[in-house]
ROVONU-737930 format. One record per residue (C-alpha): residue in three letters; y, x, z. Coordinates in pm, whole numbers. Layout:
% residues N
<node ALA,<Y,X,Z>>,
...
% end
This chain:
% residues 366
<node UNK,<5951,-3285,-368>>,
<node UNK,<6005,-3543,-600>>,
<node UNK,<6325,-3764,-589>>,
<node UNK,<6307,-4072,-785>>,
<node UNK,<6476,-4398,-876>>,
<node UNK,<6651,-4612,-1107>>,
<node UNK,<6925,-4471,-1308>>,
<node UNK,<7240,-4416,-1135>>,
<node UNK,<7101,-4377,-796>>,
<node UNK,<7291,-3987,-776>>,
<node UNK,<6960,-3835,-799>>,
<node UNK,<7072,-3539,-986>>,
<node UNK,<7389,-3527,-825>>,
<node UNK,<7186,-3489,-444>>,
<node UNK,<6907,-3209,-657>>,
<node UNK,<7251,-2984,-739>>,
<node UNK,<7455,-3052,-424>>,
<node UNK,<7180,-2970,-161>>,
<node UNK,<6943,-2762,-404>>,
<node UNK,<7166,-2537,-582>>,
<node UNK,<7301,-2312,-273>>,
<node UNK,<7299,-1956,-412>>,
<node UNK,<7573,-2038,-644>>,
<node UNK,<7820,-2285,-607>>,
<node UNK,<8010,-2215,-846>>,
<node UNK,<7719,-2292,-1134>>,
<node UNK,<7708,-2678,-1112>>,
<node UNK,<7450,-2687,-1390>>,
<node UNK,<7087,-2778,-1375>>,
<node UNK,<6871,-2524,-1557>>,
<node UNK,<6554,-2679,-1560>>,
<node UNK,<6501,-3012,-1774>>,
<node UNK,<6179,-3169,-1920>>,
<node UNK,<6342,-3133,-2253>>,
<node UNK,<6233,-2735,-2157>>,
<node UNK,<5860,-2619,-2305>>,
<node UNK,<5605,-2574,-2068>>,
<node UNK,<5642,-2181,-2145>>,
<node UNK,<5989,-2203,-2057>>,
<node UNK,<5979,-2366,-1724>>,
<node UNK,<5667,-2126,-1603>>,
<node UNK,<5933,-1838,-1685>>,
<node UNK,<6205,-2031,-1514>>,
<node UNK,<5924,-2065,-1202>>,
<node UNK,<5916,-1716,-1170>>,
<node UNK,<6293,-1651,-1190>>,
<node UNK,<6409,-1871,-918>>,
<node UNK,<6285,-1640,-654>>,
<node UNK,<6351,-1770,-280>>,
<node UNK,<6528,-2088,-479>>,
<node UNK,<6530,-2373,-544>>,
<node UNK,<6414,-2481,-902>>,
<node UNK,<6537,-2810,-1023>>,
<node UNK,<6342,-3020,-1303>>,
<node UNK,<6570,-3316,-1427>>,
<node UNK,<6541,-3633,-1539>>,
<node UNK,<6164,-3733,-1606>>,
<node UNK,<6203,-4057,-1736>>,
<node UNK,<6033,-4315,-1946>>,
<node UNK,<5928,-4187,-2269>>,
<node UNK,<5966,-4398,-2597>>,
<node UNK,<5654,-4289,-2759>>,
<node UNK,<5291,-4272,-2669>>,
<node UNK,<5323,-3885,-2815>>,
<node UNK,<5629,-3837,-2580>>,
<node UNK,<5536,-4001,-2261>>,
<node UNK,<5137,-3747,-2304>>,
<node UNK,<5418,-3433,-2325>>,
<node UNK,<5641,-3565,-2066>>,
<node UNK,<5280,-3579,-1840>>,
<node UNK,<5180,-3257,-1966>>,
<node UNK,<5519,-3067,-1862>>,
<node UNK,<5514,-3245,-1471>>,
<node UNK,<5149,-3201,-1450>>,
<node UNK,<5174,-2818,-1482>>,
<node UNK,<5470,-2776,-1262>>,
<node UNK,<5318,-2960,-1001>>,
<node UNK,<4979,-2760,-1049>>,
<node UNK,<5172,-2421,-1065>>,
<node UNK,<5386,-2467,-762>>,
<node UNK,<5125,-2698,-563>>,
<node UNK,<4832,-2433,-608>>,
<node UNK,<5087,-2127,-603>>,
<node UNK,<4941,-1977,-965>>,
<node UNK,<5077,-1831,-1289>>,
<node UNK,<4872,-1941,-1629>>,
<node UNK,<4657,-1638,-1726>>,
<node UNK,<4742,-1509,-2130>>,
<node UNK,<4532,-1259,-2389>>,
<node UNK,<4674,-1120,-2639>>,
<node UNK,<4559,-1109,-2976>>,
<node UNK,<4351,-740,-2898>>,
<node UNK,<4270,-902,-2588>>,
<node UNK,<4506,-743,-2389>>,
<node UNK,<4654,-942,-2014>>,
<node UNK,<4995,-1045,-2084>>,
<node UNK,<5248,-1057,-1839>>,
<node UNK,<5184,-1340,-1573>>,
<node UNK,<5502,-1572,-1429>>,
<node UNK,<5344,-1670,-1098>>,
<node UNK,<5634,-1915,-920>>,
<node UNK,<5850,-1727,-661>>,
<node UNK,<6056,-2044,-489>>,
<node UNK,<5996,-2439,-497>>,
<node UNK,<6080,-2670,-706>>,
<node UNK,<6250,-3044,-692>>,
<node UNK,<6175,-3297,-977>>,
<node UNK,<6388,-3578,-1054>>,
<node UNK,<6324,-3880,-1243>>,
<node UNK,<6323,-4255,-1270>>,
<node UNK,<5954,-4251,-1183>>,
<node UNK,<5642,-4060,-1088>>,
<node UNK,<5406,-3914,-1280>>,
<node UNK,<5065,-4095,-1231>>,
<node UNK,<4714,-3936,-1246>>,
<node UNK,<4562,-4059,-915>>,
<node UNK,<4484,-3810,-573>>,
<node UNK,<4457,-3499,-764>>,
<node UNK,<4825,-3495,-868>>,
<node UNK,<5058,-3715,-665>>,
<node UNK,<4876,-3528,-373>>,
<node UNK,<5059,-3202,-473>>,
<node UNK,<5443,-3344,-427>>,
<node UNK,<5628,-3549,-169>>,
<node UNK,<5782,-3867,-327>>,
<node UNK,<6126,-3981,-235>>,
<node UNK,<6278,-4290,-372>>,
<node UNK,<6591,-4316,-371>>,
<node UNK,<6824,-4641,-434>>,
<node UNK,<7194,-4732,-443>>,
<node UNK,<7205,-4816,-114>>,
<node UNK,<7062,-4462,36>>,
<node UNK,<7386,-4233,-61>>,
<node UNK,<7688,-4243,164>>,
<node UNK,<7944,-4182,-95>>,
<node UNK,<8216,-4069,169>>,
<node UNK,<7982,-3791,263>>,
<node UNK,<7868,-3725,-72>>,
<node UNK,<8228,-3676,-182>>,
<node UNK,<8305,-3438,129>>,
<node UNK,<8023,-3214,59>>,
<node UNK,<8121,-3212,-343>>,
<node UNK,<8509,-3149,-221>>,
<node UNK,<8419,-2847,19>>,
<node UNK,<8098,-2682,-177>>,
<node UNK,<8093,-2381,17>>,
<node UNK,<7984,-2566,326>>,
<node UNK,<7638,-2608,326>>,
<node UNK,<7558,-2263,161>>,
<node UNK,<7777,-2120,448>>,
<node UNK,<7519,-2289,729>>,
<node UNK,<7237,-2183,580>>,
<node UNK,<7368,-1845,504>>,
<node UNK,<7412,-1827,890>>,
<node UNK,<7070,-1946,957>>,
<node UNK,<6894,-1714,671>>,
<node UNK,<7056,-1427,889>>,
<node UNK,<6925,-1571,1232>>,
<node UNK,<6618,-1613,1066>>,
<node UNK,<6581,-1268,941>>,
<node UNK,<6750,-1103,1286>>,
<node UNK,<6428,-1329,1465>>,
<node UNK,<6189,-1267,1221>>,
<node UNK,<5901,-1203,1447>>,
<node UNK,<5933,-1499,1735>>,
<node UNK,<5959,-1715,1373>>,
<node UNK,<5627,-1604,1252>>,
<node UNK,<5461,-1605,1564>>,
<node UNK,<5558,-1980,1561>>,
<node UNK,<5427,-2054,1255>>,
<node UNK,<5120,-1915,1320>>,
<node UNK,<5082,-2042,1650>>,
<node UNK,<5156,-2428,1543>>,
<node UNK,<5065,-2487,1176>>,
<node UNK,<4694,-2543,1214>>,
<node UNK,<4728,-2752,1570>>,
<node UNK,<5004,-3012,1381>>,
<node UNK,<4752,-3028,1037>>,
<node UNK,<4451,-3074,1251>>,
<node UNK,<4598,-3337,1483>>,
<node UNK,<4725,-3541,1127>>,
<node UNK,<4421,-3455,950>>,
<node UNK,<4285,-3793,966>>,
<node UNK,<4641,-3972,928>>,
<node UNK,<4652,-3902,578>>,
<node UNK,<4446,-4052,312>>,
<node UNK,<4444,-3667,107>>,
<node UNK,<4420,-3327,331>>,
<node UNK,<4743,-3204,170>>,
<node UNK,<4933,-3456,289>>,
<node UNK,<4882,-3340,651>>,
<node UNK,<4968,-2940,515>>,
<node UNK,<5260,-3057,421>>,
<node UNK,<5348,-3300,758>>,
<node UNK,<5285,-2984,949>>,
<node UNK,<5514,-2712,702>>,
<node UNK,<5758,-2945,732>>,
<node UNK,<5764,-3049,1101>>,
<node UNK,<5769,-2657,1194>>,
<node UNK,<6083,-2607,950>>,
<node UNK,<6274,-2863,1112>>,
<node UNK,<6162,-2731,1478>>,
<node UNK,<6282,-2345,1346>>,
<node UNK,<6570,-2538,1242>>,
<node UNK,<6612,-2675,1593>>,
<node UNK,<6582,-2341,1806>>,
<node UNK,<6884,-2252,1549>>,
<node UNK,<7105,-2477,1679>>,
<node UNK,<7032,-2425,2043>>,
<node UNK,<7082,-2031,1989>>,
<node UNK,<7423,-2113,1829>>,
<node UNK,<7499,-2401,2130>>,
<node UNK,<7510,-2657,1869>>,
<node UNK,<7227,-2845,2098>>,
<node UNK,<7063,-2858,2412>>,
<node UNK,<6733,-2861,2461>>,
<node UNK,<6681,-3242,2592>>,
<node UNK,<6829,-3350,2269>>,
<node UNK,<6634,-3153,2051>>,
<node UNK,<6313,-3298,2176>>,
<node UNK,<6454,-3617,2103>>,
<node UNK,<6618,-3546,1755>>,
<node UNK,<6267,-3371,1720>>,
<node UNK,<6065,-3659,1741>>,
<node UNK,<6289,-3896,1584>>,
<node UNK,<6253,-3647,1254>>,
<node UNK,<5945,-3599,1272>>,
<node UNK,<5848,-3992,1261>>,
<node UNK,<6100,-3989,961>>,
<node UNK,<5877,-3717,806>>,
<node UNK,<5590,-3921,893>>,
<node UNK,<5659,-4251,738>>,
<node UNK,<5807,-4040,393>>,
<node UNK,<5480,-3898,348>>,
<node UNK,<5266,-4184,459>>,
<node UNK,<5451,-4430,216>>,
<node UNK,<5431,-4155,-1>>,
<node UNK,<5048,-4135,46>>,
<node UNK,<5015,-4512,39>>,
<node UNK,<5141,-4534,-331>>,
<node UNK,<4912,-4225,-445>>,
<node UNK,<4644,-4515,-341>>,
<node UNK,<4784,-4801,-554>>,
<node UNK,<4757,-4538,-841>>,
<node UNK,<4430,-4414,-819>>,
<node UNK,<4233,-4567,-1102>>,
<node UNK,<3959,-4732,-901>>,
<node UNK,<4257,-4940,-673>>,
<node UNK,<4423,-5015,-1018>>,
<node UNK,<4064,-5118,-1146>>,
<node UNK,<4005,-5333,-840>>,
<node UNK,<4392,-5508,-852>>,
<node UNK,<4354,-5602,-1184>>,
<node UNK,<4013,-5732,-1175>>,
<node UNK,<4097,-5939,-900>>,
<node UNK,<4395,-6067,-1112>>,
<node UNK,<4217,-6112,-1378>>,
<node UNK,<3928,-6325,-1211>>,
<node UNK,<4170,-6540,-1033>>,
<node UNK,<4349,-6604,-1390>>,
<node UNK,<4008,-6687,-1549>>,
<node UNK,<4093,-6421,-1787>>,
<node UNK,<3756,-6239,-1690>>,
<node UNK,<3500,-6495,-1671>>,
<node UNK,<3223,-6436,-1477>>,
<node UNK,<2902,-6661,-1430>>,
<node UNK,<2695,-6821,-1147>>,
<node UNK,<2405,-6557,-1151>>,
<node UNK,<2127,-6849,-1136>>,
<node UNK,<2271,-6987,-1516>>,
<node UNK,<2064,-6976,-1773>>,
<node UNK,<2408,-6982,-2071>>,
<node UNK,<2367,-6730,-2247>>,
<node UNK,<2608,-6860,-2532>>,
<node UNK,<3045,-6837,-2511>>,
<node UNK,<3194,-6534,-2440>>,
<node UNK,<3187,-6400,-2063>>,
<node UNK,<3228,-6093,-1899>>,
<node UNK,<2937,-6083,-1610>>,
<node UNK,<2799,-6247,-1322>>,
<node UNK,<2857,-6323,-982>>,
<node UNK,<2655,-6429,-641>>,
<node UNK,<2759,-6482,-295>>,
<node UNK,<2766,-6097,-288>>,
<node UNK,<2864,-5911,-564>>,
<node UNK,<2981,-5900,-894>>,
<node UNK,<2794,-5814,-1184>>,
<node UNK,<3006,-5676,-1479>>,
<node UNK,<2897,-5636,-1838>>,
<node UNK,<3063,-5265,-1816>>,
<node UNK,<3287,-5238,-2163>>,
<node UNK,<3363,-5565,-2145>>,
<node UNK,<3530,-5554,-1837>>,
<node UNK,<3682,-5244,-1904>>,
<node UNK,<3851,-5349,-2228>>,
<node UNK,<4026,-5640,-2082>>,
<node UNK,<4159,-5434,-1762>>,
<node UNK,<4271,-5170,-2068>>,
<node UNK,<4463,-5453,-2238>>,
<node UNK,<4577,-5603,-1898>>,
<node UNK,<4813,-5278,-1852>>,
<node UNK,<4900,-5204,-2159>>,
<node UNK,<5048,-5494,-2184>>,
<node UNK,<5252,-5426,-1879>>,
<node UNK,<5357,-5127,-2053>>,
<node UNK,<5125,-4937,-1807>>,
<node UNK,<4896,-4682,-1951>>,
<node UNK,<4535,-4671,-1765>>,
<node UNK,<4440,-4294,-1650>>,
<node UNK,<4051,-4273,-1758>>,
<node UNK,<3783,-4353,-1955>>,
<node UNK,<3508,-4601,-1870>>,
<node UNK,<3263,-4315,-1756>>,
<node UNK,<3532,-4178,-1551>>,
<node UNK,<3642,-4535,-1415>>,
<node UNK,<3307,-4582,-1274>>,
<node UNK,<3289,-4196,-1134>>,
<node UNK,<3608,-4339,-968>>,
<node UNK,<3496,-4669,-828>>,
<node UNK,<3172,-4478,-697>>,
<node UNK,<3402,-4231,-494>>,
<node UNK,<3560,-4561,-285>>,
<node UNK,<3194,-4666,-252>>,
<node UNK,<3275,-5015,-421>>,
<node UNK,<2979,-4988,-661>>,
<node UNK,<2623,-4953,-622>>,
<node UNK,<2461,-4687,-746>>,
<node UNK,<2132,-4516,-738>>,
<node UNK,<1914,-4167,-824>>,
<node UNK,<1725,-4205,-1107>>,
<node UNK,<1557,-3857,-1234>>,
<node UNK,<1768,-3708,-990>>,
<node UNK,<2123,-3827,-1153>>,
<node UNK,<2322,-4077,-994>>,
<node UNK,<2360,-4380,-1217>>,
<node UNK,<2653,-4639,-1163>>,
<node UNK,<2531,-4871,-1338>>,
<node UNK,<2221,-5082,-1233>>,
<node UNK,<1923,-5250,-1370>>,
<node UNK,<1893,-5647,-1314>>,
<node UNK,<1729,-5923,-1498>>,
<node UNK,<1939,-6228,-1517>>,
<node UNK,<1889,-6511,-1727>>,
<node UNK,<1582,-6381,-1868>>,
<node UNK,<1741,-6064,-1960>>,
<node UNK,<1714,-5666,-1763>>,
<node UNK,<2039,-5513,-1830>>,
<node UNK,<2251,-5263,-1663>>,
<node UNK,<2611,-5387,-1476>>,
<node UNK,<2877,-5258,-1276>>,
<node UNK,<2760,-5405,-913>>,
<node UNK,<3078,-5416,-707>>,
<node UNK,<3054,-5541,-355>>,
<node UNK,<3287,-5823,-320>>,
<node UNK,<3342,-5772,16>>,
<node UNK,<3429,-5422,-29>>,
<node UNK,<3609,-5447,-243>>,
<node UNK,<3860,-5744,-78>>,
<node UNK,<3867,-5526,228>>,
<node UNK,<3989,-5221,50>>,
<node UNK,<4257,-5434,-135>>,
<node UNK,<4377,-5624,132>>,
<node UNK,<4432,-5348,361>>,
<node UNK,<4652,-5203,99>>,
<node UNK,<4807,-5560,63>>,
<node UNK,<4721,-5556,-308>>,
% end
């Protein structure tokens, strides 16, 4: 999980009060991105059956800085999403020791790490504002520590004393809940997660009915209200892993830059050939001269202070996936960009279907 918003929001303060519960009395966070990527892997592997907190991933001031801030949350979230330790030699070529992570982890920051599907599809993003912290029961819980660890204490030891029935649950459940969201979810790990997560909270639930904390017509309610909350966390969550994938961020800022005339594009029957211009267009698609375009939707972010995730090869690779672009097999490679003669001249262009490509944005209300 991922819990991130503007400064001040208690983000830190909610990681250590509901994160660190095997010892209250250590009211420290021991995991920074300040730490080397060595460091946290080792710290991965020490927080067995915990809770591993990364702090404050913020802005960076520097290009250099904000690549190694990337670098450090991109290989906690591949070590803990895909559950493996980072294989060593030494120099006789000899296996070192391997720190595979034992617990989870929770990241905090003032923002997300981008990257597109591949990485914001292996954490849960929570923002968090002002507004979201009840300070009275913040300052309870921070006035009587002891509390929370104490419930869960008590439910470890259910847990443990009804090990079997648990497990027989889980087994019996997970794959019905992720195939029944499969298809709710733009990325497949998005519905694992819906599913761990429901089944916690239901575990969670036949706790409090064994300990007559709740009866059983309120628990289907409370049930479904949480699990709609856990819906519409990880669907908003999923919806922004969409407006940063490179081909959405590709399309948004064409689009922009269209409308703006800061991309001009010409009537395909012209026969100018002088001026500078970026493409054609028909009723159909458009026809973009392919660095051209892609230099001026580089400078477009940048000078929003946004750095753009690929290259031109792999920008196209990316519009091909969403099936914006036309492509075809030529000596059995697929090509993305395609041959036309216009104005007296056979080039190749990035063909993007207009209407494709207004569908896709305006379903994402881009």
């Amino acid at each position: 999980m991922w819990l991130h918003g503007r400064t001040g929001t208690r983000k830190s303060t909610l990681a250590k009060m509901f994160a660190n519960v095997f010892n209250r009395s250590n009211d420290s966070i021991n995991c920074s991105f300040e730490d080397t990527v060595a460091a946290i892997e080792v710290k991965a592997s020490e927080y067995k059956d915990s809770v591993l907190i990364a702090d404050d991933y913020k802005p960076a001031q520097t290009a250099a800085q904000k690549k190694e801030n990337e670098k450090k949350a991109n290989a906690i979230l591949r070590l803990y999403g895909d559950n493996i330790s980072k294989s060593r030699m030494t120099k006789t070529m000899r296996k070192q020791e391997e720190f595979k992570p034992q617990g989870v982890c929770l990241i905090t920051g003032e923002s997300t790490v981008g990257g597109g599907d591949s990485t914001s599809a292996r954490f849960i993003g929570v923002e968090i504002t002002s507004q979201d912290v009840d300070l009275s029961k913040l300052s309870h819980h921070q006035s009587n520590p002891s509390w929370y660890s104490t419930c869960l204490a008590h439910f470890l030891t259910w847990v443990s004393n009804n090990f079997q029935l648990i497990r027989e649950l889980i087994v019996s459940s997970y794959w019905g809940i992720r195939d029944r969201n499969i298809g709710s979810f733009r990325h497949g790990r998005f519905a694992e997660a819906y599913s761990a997560l429901a089944i916690a909270y239901e575990i969670f639930l036949y706790y409090g009915q064994s300990i007559g904390y709740s009866q059983v017509n309120s628990e289907v309610s409370l049930n479904r209200r949480t699990n709609g909350i856990l819906y519409k966390v990880i669907q908003a969550h999923s919806n922004a892993t969409v407006e940063e994938n490179p081909a959405i961020m590709y399309l948004s800022a064409l689009r922009d830059l269209i409308e703006c005339e800061k991309i001009n594009l010409r009537d395909i029957t012209t026969d100018i050939q002088s001026g500078k211009f970026h493409g054609y267009m028909d009723n159909h698609y458009f026809y973009l001269i392919p660095s051209e375009v892609y230099s001026e939707i580089y400078k477009y972010y940048k000078s929003l202070g946004i750095h753009f995730p690929l290259n031109l090869v792999k920008t196209n690779e990316a519009l091909a996936i969403e099936r914006v672009i036309l492509t075809r097999i030529e000596s059995g490679k697929e090509v993305r960009t395609i041959k036309k003669s216009i104005a007296g001249r056979r080039n190749r262009y990035l063909t993007i279907n207009r209407d494709t490509m207004n569908s896709l944005l305006d379903s994402l209300d881009l």
